[in-house]
Biopython code that builds the backbone (N, CA, C, O; Angstrom):
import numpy as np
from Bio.PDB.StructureBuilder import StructureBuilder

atoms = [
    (1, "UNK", "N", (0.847, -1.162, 0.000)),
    (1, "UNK", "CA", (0.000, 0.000, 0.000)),
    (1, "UNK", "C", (0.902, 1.238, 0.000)),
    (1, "UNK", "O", (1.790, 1.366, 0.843)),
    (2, "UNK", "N", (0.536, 2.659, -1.488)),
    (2, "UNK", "CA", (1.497, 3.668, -1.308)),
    (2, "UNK", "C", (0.366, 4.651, -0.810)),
    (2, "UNK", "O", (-0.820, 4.715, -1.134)),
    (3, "UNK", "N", (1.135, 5.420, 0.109)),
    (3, "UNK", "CA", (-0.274, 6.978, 0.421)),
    (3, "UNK", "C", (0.653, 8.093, -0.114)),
    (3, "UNK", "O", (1.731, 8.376, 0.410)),
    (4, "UNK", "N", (0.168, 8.664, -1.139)),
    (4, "UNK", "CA", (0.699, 9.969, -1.471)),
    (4, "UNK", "C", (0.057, 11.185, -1.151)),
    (4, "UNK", "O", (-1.127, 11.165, -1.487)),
    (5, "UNK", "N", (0.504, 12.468, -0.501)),
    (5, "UNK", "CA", (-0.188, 13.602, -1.294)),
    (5, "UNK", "C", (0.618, 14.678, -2.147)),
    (5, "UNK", "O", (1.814, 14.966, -2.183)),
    (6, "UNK", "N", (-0.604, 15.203, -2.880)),
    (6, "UNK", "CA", (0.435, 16.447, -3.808)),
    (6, "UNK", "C", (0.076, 17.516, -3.198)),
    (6, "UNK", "O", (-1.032, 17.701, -3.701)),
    (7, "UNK", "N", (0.211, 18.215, -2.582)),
    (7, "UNK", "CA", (0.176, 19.707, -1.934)),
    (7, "UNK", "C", (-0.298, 20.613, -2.542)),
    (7, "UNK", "O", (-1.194, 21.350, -2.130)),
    (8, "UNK", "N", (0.467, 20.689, -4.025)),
    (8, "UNK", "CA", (-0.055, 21.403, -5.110)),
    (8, "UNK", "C", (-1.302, 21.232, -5.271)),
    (8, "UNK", "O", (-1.924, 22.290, -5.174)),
    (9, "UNK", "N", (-2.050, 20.157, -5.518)),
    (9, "UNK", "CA", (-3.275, 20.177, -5.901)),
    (9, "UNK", "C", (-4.311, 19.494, -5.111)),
    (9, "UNK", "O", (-5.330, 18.935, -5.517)),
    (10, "UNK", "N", (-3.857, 19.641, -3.867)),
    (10, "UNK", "CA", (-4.437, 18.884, -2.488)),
    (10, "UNK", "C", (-5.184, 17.501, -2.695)),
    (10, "UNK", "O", (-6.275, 17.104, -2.286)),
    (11, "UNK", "N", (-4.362, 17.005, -3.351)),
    (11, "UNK", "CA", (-4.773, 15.523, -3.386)),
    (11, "UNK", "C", (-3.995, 14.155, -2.487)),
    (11, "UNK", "O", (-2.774, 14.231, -2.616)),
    (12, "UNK", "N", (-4.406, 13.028, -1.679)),
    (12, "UNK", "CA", (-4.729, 12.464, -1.480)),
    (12, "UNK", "C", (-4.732, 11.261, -2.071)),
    (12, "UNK", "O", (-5.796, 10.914, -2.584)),
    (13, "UNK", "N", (-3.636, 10.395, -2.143)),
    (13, "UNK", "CA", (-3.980, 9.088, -2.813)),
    (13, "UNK", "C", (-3.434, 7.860, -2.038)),
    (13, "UNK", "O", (-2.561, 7.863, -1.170)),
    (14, "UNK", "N", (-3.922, 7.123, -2.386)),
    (14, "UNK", "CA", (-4.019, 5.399, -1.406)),
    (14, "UNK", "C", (-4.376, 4.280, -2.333)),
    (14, "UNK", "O", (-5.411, 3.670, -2.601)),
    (15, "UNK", "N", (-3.031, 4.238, -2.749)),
    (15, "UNK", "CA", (-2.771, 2.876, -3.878)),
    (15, "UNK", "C", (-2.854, 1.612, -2.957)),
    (15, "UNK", "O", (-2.034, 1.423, -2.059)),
    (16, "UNK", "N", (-4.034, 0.638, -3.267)),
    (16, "UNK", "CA", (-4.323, -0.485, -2.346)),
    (16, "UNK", "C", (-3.800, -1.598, -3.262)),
    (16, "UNK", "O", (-3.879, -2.735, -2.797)),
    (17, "UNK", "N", (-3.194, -1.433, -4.688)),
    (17, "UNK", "CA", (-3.536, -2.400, -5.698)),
    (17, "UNK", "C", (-2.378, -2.110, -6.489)),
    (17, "UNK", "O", (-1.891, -0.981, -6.429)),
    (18, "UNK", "N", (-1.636, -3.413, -7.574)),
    (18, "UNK", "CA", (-1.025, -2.508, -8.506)),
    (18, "UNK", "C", (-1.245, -3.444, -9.527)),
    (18, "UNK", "O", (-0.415, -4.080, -10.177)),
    (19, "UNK", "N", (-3.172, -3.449, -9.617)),
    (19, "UNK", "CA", (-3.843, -4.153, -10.742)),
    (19, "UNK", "C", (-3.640, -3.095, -11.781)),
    (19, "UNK", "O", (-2.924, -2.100, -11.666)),
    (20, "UNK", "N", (-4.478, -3.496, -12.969)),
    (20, "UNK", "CA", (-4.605, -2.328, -13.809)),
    (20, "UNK", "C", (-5.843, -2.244, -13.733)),
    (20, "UNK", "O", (-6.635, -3.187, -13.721)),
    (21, "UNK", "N", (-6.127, -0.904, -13.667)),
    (21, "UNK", "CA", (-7.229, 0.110, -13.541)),
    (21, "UNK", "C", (-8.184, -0.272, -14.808)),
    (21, "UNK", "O", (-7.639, -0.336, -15.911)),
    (22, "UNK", "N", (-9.360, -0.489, -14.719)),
    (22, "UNK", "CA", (-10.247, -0.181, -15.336)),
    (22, "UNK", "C", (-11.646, 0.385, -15.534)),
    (22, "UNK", "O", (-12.473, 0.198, -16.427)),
    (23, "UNK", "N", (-11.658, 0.932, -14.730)),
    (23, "UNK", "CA", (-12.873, 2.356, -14.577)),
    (23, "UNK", "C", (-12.613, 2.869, -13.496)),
    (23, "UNK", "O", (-11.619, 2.454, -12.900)),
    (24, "UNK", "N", (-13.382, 3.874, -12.938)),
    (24, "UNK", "CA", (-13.823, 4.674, -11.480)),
    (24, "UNK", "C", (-14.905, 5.148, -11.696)),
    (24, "UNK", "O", (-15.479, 5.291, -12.775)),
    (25, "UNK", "N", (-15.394, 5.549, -10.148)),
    (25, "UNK", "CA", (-16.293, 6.278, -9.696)),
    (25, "UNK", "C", (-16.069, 7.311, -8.809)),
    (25, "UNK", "O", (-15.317, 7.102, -7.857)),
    (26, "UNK", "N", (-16.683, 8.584, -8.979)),
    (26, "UNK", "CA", (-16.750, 9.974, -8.093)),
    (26, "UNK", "C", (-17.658, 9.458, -7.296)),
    (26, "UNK", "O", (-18.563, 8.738, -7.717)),
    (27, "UNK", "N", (-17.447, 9.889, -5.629)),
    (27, "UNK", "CA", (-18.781, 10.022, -5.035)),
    (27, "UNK", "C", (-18.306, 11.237, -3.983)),
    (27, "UNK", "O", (-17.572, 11.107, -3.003)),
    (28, "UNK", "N", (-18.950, 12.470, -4.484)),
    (28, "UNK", "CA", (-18.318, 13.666, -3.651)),
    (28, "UNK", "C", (-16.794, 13.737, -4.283)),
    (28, "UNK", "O", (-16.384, 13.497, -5.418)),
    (29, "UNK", "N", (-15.915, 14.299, -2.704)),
    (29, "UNK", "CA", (-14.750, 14.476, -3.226)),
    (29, "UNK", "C", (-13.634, 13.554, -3.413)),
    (29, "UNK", "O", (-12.426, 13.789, -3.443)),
    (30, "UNK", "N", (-14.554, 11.984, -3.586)),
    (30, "UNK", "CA", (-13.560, 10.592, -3.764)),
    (30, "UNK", "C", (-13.479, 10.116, -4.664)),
    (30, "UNK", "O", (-14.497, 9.787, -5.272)),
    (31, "UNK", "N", (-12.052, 9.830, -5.225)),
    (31, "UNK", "CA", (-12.494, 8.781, -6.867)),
    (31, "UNK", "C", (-12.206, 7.724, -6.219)),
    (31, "UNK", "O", (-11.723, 7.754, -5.087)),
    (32, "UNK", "N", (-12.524, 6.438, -7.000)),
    (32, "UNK", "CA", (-12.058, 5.061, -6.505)),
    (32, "UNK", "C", (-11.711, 4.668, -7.847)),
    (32, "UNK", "O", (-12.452, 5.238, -8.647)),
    (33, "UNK", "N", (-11.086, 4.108, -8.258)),
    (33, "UNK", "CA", (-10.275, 3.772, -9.353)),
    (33, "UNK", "C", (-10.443, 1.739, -9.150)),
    (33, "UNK", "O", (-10.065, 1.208, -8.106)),
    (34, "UNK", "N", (-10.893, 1.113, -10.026)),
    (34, "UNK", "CA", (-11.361, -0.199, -9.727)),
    (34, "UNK", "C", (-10.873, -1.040, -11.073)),
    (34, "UNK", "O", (-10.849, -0.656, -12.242)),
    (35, "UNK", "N", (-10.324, -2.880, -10.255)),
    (35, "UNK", "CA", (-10.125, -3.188, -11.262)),
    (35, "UNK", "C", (-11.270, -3.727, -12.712)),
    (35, "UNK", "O", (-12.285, -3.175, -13.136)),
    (36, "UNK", "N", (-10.764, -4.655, -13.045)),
    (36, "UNK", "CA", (-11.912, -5.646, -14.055)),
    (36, "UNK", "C", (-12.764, -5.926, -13.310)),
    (36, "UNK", "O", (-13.906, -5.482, -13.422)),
    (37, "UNK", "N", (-12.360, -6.781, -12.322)),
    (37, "UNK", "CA", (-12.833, -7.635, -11.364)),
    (37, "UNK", "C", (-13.369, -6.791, -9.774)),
    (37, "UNK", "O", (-13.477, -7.304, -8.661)),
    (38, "UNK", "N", (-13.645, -5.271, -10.219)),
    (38, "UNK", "CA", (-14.545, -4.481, -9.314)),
    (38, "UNK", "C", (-13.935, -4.534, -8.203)),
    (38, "UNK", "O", (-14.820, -4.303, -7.379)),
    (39, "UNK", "N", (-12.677, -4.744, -7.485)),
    (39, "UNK", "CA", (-12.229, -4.391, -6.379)),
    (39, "UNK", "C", (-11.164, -3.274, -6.156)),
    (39, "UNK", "O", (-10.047, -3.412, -6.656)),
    (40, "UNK", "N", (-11.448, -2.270, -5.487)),
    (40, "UNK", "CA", (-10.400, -0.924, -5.422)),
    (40, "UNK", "C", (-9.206, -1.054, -5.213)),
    (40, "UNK", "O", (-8.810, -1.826, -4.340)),
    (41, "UNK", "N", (-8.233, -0.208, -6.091)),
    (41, "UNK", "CA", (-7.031, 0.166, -7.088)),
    (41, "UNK", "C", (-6.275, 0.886, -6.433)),
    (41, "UNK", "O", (-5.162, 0.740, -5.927)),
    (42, "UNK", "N", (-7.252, 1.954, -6.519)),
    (42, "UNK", "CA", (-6.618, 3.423, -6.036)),
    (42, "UNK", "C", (-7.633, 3.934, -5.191)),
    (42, "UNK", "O", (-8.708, 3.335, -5.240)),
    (43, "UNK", "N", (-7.528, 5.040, -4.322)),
    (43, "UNK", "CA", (-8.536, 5.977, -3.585)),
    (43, "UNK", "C", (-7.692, 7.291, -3.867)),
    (43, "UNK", "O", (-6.480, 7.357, -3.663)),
    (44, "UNK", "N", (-8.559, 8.449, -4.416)),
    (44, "UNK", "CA", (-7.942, 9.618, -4.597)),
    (44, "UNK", "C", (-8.980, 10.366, -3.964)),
    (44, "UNK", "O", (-10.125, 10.171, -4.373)),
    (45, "UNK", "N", (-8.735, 11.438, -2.757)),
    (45, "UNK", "CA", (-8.900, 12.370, -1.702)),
    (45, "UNK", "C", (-9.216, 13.929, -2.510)),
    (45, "UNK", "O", (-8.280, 14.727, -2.562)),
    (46, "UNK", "N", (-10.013, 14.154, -2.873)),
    (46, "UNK", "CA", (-9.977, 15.494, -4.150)),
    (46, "UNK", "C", (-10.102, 16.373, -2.718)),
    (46, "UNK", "O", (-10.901, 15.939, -1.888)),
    (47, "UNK", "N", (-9.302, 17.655, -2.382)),
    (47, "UNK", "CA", (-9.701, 18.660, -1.721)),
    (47, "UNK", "C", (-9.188, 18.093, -0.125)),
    (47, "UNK", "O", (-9.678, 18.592, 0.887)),
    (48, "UNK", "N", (-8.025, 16.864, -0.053)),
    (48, "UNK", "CA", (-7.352, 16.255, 0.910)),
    (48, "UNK", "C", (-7.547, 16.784, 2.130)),
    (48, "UNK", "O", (-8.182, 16.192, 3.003)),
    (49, "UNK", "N", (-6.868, 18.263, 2.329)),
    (49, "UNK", "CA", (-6.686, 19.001, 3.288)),
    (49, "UNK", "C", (-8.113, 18.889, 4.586)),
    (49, "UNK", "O", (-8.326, 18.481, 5.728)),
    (50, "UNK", "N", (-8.698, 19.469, 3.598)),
    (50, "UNK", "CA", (-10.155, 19.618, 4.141)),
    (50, "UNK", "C", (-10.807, 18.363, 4.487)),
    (50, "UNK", "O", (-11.223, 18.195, 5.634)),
    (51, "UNK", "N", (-10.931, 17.454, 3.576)),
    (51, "UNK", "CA", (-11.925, 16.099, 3.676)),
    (51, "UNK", "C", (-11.007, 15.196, 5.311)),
    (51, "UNK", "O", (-11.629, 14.501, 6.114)),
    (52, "UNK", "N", (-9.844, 15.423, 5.378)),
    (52, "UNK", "CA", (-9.490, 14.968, 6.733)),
    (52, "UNK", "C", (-8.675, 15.776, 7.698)),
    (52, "UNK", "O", (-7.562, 15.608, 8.195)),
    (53, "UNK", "N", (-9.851, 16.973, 7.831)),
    (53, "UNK", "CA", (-9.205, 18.112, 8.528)),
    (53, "UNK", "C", (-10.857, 17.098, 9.245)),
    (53, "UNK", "O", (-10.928, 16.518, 10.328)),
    (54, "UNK", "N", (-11.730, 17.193, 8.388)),
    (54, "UNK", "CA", (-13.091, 17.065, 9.164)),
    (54, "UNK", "C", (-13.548, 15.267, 9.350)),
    (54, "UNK", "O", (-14.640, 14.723, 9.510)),
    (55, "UNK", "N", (-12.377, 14.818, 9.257)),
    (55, "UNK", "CA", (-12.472, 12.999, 9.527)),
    (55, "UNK", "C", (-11.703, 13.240, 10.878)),
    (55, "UNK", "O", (-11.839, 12.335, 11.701)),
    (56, "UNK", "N", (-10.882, 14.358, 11.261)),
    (56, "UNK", "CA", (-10.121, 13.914, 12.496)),
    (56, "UNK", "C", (-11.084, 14.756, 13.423)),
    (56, "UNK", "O", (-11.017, 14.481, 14.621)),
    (57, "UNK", "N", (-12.047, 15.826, 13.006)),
    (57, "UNK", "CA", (-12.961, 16.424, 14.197)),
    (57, "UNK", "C", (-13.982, 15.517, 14.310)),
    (57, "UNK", "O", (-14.630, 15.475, 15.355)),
    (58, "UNK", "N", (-14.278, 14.625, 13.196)),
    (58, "UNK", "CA", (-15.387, 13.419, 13.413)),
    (58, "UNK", "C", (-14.643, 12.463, 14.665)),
    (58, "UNK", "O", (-15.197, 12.347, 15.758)),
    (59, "UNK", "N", (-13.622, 11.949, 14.427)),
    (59, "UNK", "CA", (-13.024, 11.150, 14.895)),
    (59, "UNK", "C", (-13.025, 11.870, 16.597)),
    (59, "UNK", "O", (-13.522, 11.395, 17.619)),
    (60, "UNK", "N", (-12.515, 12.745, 16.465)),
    (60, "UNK", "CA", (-12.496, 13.113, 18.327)),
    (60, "UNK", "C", (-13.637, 13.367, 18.282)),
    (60, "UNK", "O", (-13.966, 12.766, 19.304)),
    (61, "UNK", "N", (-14.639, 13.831, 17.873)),
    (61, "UNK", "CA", (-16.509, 14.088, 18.882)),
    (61, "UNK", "C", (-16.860, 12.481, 19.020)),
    (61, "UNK", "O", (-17.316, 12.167, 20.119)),
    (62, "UNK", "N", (-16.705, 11.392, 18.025)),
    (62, "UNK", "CA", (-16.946, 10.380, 18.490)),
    (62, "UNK", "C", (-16.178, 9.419, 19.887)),
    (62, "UNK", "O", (-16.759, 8.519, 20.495)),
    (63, "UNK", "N", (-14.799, 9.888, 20.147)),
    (63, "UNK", "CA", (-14.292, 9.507, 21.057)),
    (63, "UNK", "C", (-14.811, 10.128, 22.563)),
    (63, "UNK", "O", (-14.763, 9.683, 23.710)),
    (64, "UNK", "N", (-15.239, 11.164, 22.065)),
    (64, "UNK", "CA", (-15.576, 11.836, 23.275)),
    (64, "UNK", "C", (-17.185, 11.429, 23.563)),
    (64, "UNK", "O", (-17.413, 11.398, 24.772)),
    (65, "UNK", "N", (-18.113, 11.175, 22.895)),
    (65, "UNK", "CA", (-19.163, 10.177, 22.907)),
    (65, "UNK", "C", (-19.316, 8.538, 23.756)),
    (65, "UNK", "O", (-20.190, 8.080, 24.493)),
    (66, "UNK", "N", (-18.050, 7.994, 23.246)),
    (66, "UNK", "CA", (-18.287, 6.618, 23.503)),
    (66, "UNK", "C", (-18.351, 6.788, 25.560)),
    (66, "UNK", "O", (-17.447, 7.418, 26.109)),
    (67, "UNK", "N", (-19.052, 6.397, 26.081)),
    (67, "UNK", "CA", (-18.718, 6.375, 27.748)),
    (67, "UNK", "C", (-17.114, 5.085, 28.464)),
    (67, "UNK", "O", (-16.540, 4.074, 28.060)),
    (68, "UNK", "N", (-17.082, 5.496, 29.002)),
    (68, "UNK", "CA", (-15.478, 4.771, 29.139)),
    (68, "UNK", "C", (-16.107, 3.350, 30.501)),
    (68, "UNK", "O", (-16.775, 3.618, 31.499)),
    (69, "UNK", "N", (-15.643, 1.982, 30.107)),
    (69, "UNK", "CA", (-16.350, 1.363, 31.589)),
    (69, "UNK", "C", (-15.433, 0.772, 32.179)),
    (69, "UNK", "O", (-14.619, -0.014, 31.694)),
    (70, "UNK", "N", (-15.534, 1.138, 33.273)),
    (70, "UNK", "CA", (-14.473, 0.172, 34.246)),
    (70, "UNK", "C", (-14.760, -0.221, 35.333)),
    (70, "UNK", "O", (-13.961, -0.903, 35.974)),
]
sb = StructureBuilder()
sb.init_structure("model")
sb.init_model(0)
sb.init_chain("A")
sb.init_seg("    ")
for serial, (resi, resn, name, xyz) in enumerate(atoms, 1):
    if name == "N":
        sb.init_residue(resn, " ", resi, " ")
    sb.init_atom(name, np.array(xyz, "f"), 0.0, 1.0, " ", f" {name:<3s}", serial, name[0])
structure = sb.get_structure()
C-alpha cells in the first residue's frame, strides 16, 4: 500500500492495488479507481486538506461520545 499527497493540488492518494485500472467512480470528493474484477485500485482524496481536517474532528466528537467502563 502507497499513500501519497500532492500539496499542489491537495490531493490524497491510497494505492491499495497494482492491478490495472479499469474504470472509477466519483462520489463527492472521492475517486475510486477499480479493477476488471470491481475491487479498489486506487482511492484519490480530491480537496485532501479539508476532507481529513473534518475525519479527524469526526473522529475526536466520536471519542468523546463513547462512555469509558471500568
Amino acid at each position: 500500500m502507497k499513500v501519497r499527497y500532492n500539496r499542489e493540488m491537495d490531493i490524497a492518494t491510497i494505492e491499495m492495488s497494482s492491478k490495472k485500472i479499469d474504470h472509477a467512480q466519483e462520489a463527492q470528493n472521492i475517486i475510486i479507481h477499480f479493477s476488471k474484477e470491481d475491487e479498489p485500485v486506487i482511492l484519490e482524496f480530491l480537496d485532501a486538506s479539508k476532507f481529513l481536517a473534518n475525519i479527524t474532528r469526526a473522529a475526536i466528537r466520536a471519542t468523546k461520545e463513547i462512555p469509558l467502563k471500568i
